[in-house]
KOLVEX-396211 format. One record per residue: residue number from 1; residue in one letter; z, x, y of N, C-alpha, C in turn. Coordinates in nm, 3 decimals. Atoms other than C-alpha are relative to their C-alpha. Layout:
BEGIN
@num=NUM&residu=a&nup=Z&neast=X&nnorth=Y&caup=Z&caeast=X&canorth=Y&cup=Z&ceast=X&cnorth=Y $
...
END
This chain:
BEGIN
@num=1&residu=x&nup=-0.112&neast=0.094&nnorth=-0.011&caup=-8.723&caeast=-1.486&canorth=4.803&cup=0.122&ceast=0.071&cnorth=0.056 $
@num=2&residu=x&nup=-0.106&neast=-0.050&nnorth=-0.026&caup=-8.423&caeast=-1.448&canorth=4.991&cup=0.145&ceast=-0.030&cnorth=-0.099 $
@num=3&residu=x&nup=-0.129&neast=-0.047&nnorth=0.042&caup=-8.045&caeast=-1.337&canorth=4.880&cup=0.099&ceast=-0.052&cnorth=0.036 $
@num=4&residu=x&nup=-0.113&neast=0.062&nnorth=-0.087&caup=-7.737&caeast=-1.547&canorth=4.965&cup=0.121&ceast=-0.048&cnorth=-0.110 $
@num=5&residu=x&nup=-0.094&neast=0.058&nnorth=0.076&caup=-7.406&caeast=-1.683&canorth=4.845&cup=0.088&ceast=-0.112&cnorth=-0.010 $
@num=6&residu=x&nup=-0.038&neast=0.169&nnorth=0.019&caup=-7.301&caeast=-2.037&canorth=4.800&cup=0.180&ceast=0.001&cnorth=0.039 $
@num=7&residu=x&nup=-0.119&neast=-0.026&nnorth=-0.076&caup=-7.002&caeast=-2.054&canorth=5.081&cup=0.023&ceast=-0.107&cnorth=-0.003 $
@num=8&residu=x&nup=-0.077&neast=0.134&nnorth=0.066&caup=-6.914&caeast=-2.432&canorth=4.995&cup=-0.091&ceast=-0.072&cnorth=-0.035 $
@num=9&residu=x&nup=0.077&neast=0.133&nnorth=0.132&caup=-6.995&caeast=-2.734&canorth=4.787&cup=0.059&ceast=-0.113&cnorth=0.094 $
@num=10&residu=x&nup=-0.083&neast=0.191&nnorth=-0.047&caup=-6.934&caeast=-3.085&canorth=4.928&cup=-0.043&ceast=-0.096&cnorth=-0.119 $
@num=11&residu=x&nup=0.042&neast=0.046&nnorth=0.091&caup=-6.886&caeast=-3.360&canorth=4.674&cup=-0.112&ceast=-0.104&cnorth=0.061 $
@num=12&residu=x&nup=0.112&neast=0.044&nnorth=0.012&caup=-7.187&caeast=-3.522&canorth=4.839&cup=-0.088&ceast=0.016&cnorth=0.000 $
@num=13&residu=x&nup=0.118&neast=-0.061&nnorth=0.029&caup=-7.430&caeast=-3.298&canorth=4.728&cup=-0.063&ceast=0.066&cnorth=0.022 $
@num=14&residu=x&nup=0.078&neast=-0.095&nnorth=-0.084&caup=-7.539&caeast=-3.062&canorth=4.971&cup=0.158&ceast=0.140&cnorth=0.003 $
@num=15&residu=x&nup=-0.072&neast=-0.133&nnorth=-0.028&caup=-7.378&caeast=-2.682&canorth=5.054&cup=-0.040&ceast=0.059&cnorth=0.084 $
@num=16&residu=x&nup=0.011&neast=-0.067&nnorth=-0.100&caup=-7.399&caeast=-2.411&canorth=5.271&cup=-0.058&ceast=0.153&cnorth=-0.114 $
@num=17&residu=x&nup=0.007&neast=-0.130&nnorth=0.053&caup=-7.529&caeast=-2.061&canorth=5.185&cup=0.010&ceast=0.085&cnorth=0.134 $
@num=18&residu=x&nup=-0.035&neast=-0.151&nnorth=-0.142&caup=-7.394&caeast=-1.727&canorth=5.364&cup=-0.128&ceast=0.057&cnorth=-0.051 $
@num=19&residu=x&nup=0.101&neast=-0.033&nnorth=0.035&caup=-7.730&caeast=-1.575&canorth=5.415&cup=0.017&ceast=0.194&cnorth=0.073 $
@num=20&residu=x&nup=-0.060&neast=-0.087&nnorth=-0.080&caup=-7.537&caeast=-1.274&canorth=5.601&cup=-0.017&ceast=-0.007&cnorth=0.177 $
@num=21&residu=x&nup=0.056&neast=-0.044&nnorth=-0.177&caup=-7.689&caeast=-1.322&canorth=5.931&cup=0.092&ceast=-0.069&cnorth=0.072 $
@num=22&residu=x&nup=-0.105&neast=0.066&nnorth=-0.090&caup=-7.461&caeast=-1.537&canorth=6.212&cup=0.002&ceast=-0.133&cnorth=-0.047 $
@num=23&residu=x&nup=-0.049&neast=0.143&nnorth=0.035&caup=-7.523&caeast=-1.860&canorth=6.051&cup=-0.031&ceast=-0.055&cnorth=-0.124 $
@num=24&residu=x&nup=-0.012&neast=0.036&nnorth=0.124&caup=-7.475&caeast=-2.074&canorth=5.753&cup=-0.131&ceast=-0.055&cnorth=-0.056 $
@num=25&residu=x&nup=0.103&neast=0.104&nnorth=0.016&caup=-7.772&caeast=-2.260&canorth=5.582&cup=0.004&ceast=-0.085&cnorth=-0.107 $
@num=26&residu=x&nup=-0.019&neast=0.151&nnorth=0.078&caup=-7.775&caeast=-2.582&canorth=5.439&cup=-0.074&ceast=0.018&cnorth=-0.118 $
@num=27&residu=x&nup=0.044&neast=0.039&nnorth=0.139&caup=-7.897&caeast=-2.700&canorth=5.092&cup=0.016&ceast=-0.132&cnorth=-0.021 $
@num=28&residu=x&nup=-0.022&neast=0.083&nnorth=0.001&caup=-7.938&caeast=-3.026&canorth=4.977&cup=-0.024&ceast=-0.006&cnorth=-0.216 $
@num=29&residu=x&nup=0.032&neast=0.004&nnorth=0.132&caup=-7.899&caeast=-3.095&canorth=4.566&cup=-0.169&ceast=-0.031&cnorth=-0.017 $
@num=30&residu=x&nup=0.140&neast=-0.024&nnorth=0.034&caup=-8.292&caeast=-3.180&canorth=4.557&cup=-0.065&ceast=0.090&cnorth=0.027 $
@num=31&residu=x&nup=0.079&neast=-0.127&nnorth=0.003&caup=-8.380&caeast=-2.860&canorth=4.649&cup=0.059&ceast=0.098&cnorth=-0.106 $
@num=32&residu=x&nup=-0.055&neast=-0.116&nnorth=0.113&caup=-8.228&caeast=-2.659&canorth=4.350&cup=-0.119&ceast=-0.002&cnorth=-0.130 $
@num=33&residu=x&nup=0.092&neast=-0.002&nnorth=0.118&caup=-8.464&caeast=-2.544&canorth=4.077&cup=0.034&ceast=0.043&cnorth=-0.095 $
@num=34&residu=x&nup=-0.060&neast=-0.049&nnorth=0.110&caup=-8.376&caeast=-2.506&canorth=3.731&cup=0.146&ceast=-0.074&cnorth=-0.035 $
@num=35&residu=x&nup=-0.169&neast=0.043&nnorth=0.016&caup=-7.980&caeast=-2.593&canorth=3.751&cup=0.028&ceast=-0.133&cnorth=0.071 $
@num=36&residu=x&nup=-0.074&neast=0.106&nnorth=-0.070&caup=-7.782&caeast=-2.894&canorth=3.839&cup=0.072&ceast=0.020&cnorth=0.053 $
@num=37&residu=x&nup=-0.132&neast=-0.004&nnorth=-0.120&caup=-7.567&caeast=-2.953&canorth=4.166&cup=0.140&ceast=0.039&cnorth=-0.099 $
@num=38&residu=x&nup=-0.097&neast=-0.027&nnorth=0.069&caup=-7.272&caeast=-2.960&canorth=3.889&cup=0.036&ceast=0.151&cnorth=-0.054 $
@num=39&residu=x&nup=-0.020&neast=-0.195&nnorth=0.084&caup=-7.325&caeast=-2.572&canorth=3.766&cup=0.017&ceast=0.048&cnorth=0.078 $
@num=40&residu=x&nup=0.014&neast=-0.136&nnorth=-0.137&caup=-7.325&caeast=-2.431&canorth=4.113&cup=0.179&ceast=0.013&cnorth=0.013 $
@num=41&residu=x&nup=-0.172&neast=-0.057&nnorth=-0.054&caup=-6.970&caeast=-2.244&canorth=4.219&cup=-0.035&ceast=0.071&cnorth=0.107 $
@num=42&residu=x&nup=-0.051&neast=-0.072&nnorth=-0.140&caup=-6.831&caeast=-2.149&canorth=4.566&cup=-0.006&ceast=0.147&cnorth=-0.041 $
@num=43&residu=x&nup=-0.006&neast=-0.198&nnorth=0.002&caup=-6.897&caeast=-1.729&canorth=4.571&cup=-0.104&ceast=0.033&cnorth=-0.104 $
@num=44&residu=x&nup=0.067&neast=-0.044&nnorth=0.099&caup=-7.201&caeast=-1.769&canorth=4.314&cup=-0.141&ceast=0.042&cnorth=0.104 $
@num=45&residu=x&nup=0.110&neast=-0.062&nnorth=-0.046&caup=-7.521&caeast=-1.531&canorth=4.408&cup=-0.101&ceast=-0.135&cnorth=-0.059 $
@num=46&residu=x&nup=0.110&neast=0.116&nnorth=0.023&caup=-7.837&caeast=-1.799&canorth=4.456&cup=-0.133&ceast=0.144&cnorth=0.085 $
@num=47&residu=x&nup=0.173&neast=-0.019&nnorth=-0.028&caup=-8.238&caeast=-1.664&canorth=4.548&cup=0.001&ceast=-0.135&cnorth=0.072 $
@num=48&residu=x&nup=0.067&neast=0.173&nnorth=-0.068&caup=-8.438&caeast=-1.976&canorth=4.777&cup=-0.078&ceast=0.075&cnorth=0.109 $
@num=49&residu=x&nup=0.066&neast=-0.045&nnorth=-0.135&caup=-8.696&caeast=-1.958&canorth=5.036&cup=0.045&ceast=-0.113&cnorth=0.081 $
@num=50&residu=x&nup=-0.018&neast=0.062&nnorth=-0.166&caup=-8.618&caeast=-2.077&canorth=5.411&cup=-0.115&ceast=-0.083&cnorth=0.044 $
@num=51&residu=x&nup=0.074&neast=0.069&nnorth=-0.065&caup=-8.782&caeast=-2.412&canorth=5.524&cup=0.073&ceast=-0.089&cnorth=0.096 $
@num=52&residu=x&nup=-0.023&neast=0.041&nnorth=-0.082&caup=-8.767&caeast=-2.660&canorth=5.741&cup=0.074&ceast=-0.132&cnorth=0.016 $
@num=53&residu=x&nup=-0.037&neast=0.119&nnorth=0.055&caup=-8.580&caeast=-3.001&canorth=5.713&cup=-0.014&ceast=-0.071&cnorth=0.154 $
@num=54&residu=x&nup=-0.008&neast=0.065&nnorth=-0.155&caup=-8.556&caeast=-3.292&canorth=5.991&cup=0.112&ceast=0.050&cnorth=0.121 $
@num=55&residu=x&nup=-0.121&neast=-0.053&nnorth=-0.071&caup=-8.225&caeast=-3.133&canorth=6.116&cup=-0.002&ceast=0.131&cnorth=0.025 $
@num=56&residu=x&nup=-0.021&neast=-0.130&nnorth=-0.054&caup=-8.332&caeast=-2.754&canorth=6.143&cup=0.010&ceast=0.043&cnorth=-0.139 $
@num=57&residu=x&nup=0.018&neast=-0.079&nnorth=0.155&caup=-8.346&caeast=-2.475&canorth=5.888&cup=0.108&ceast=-0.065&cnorth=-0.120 $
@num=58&residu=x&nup=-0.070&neast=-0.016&nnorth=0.125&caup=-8.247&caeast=-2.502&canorth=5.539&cup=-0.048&ceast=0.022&cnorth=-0.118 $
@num=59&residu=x&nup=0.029&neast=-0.077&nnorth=0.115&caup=-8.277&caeast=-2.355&canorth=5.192&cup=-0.054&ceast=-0.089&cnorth=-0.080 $
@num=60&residu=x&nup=0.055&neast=0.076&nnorth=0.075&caup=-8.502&caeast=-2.476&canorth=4.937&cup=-0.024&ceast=0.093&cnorth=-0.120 $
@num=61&residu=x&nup=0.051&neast=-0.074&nnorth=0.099&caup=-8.647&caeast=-2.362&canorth=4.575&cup=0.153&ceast=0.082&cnorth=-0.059 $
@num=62&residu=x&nup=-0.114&neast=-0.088&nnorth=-0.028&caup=-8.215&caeast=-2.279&canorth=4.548&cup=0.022&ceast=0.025&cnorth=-0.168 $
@num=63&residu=x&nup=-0.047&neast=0.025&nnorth=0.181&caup=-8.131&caeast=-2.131&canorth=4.171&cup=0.054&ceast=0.148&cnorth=0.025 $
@num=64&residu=x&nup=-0.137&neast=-0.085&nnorth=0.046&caup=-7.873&caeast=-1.882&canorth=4.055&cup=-0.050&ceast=0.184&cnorth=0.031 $
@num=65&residu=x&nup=0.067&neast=-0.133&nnorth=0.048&caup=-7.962&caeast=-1.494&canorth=4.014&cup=0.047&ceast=0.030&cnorth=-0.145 $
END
């Protein structure tokens, strides 16, 4: 599993994770395992593996370290 850090929240449910590389990757609240969209914070360390969505990469399996 990859390493990243939850670089914003939108209140409609989805975020971004800095994964370090040049670009951001999405999240959508049904991909989080374990925790609810409500527990996550801007600058908190997350784990997730990289798939594929209709719009291009994004993070799935997303939960805390």
């Amino acid at each position: 599993m990859a390493e990243g850090t939850i670089k914003r929240l939108t209140d409609k449910g989805f975020g971004f994770i800095d994964t370090g590389g040049s670009k951001d990757l999405f999240f959508h609240m049904s991909a989080l395992d374990g925790v609810s969209y409500d527990e996550l914070q801007e600058g908190q360390r997350v784990t997730f593996t990289e798939g594929s969505g209709p719009k291009g990469p994004r993070a799935e399996n997303v939960k805390p370290v």
